[in-house]
Structure formats: structure tokens, C-alpha cells
C-alpha positions as CSV (number, residue, x, y, z in Angstrom):
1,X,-1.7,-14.3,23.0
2,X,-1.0,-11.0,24.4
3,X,-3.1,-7.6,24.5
4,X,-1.4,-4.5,25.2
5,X,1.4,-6.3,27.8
6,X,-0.9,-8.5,29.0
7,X,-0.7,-12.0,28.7
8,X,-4.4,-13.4,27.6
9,X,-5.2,-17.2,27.1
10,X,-6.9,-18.5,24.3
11,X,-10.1,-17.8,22.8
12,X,-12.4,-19.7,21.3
13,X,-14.3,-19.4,18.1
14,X,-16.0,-20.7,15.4
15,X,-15.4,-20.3,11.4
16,X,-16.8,-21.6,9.0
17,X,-14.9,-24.5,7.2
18,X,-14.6,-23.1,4.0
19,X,-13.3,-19.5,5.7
20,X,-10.4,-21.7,7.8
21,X,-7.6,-21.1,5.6
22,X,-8.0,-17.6,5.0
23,X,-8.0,-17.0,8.9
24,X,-5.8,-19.0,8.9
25,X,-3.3,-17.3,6.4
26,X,-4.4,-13.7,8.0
27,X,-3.2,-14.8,11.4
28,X,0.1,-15.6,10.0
29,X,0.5,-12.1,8.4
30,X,-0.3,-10.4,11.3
31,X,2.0,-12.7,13.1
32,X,4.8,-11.4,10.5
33,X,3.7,-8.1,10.7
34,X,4.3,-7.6,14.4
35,X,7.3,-9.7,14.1
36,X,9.1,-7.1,11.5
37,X,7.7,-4.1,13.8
38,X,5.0,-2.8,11.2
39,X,1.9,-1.8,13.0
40,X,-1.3,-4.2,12.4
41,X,-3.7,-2.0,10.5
42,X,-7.2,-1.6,12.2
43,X,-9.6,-1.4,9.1
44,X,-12.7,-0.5,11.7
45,X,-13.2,1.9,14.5
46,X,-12.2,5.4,15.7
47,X,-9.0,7.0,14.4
48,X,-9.7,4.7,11.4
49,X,-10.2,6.4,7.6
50,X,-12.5,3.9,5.2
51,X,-9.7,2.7,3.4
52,X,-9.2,4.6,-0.3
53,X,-9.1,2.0,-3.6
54,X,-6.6,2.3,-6.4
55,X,-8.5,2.3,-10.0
56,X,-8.4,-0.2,-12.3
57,X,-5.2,0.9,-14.1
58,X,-4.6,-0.5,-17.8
59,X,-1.0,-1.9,-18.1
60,X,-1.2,1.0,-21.3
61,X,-1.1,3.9,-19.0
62,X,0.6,2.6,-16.1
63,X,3.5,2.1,-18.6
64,X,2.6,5.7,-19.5
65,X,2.8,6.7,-15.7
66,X,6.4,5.1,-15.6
67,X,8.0,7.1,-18.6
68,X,7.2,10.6,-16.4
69,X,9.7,12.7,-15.9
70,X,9.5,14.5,-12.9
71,X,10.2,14.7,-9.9
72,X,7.1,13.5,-8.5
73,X,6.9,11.1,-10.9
74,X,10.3,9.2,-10.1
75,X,9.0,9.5,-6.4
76,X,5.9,7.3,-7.2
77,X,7.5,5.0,-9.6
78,X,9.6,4.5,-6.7
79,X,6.8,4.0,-4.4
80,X,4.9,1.7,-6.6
81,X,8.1,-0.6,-7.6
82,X,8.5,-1.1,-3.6
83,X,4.8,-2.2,-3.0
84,X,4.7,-4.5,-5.9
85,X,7.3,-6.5,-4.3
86,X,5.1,-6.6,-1.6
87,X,1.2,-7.3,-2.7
88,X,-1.7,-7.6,-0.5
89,X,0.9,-5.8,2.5
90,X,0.1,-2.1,3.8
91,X,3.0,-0.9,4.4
92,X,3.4,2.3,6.7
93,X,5.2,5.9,5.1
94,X,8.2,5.1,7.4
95,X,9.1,1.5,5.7
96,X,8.6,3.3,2.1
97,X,10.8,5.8,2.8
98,X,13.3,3.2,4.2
99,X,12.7,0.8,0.9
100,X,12.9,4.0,-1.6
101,X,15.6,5.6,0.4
102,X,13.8,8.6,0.2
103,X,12.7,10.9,3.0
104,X,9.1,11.2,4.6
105,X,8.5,14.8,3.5
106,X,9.7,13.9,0.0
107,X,7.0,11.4,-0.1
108,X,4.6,13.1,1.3
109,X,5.3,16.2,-1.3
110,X,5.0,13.7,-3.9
111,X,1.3,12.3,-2.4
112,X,0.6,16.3,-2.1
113,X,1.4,17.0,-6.1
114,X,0.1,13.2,-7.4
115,X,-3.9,14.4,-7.4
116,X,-2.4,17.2,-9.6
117,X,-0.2,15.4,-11.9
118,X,-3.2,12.3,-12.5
119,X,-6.1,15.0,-13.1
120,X,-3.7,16.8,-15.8
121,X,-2.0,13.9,-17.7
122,X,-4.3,11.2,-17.0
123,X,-8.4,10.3,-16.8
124,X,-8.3,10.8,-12.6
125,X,-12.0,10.5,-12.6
126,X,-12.1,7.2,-14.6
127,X,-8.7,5.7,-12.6
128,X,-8.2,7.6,-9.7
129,X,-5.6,6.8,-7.7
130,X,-2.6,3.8,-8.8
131,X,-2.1,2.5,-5.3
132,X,-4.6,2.1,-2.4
133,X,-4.5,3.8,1.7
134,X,-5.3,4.3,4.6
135,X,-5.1,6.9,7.3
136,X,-5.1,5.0,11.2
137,X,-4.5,6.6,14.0
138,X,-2.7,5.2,17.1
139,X,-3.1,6.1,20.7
140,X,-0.4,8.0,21.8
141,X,1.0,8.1,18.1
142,X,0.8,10.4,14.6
143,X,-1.1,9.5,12.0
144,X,0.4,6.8,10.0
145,X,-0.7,6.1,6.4
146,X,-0.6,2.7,5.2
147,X,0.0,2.1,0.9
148,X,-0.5,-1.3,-1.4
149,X,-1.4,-3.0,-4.1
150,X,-2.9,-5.8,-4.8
151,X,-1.4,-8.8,-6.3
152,X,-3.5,-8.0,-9.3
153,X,-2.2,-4.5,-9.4
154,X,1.4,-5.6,-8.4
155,X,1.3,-7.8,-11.8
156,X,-0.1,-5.1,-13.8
157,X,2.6,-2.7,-12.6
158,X,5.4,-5.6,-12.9
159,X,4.3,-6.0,-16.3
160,X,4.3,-2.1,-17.4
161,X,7.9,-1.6,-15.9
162,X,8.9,-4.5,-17.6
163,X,7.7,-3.8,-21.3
164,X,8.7,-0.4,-20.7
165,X,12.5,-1.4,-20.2
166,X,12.0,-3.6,-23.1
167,X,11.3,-0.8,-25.3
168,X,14.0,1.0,-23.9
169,X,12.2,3.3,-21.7
């Protein structure tokens, strides 16, 4: 195990049988994590924002969200199309804008303008936002934001893109 560049041995703990394979599984995924060169999210601490939950979207008005037409809406179908291929993973502004092939400050004007387009065409207060955050930031770094969904929301999007090109849209 290593912290910072420094080589540390192991350490010892104890968990609770019935928690083993879920530390088990999030030990692996930081593993991968570090291993594809995406920074480990810190959910606690300073430099750390609470973390900001996606609503409950209906597979009705995420199908609705899909058939936009603007700009900003292309740029978060986008957005949302790359994180459900990638549930339960925060993935960092940089590897969206690889995935999308769109540039940061085209993302970031699209998060700028998404508050306005969900508060006029849709019930903001009642579904907020369609994917979840976070704002961490690193020593010696700028701010990086961190974006996902859920498998649950990943399904629920899956399924409105997917009756939406059935019907055509």
C-alpha cells in the first residue's frame, strides 16, 4: 500500500462480516480507479463539497429531457448517455469531455444554463437535478467536479433513450 510516494505496510482492521464484500468490492474500484488515472473522490474533509443528489426522475420526463433541442440540451444528453454507461462511477469533467468529445468550457456552459432550462421546462423543485456531483478539491490542484448516476438512474435513463428512439425521436 502506498500513501503519497511512500511505501506503507499493511493495516489491520476489523469489518463486520456481513459489510466484507462491499469493502471488499470498494477496494477494487478504487484499485481501478487509480489504475485508469481518475482521482479517488474524498466524500469527507476540507476542500470537500457534501455531495449534490439527482431527483427521482420519471422515465416520462427524462424521455421528455431527451427530445430538447438545444444546445444545452444535446450537451447533457451527451453527458448523461456517458455516465449511464458508467453507474455508481464519479467521473471527473476532464473524462466527460474526453467520452462526449466535447470541450470543458462547453460543459461547464451547459452545467451554467441546466438550472435555467430544468426551472422553465420542468418541476426543478420537485426533481432537481438529473445527475448527481461533487466539488473536491486537491492540494496543489483546481477544483475538479465529479458526475454520476446510479445504476437505478442509469436504467431509468437507458430506458428513456431507448423508447424514445423507438418512437422515432
Amino acid at each position: 500500500m502506498t500513501q503519497g510516494k511512500e511505501k506503507i505496510g499493511p493495516i489491520h482492521i476489523a469489518i463486520p462480516a456481513k459489510h466484507l464484500k462491499a469493502v471488499e468490492d470498494l477496494l477494487l474500484d478504487l484499485r481501478r480507479m487509480e489504475e485508469e488515472g481518475i482521482p479517488v473522490p474524498r466524500p469527507t474533509g476540507p476542500g470537500v463539497d457534501p455531495p449534490e443528489f439527482a431527483g427521482e426522475w420519471p422515465v416520462t420526463e427524462l424521455r421528455r429531457l431527451s427530445a430538447g433541442t438545444t444546445k444545452t440540451n444535446a450537451t447533457i444528453i451527451a453527458v448523461l448517455d456517458v455516465l449511464a454507461r458508467h453507474p455508481d462511477r464519479g467521473l471527473p469533467t476532464m473524462r466527460i469531455s474526453v467520452d462526449t468529445g466535447l470541450s470543458r468550457q462547453s460543459l461547464k456552459g451547459a452545467f451554467a444554463n441546466l438550472t435555467r432550462l430544468l426551472k422553465s421546462h420542468f418541476d426543478y423543485d420537485e426533481l432537481g437535478s438529473p445527475f448527481n456531483r461533487q466539488a473536491i478539491r486537491m492540494p496543489r490542484r483546481e477544483e475538479e467536479v465529479f458526475y454520476w448516476l446510479t445504476a437505478a438512474q442509469a436504467d431509468r435513463w437507458t430506458l428513456a433513450r431507448t423508447a424514445g428512439l423507438i418512437d422515432g425521436r
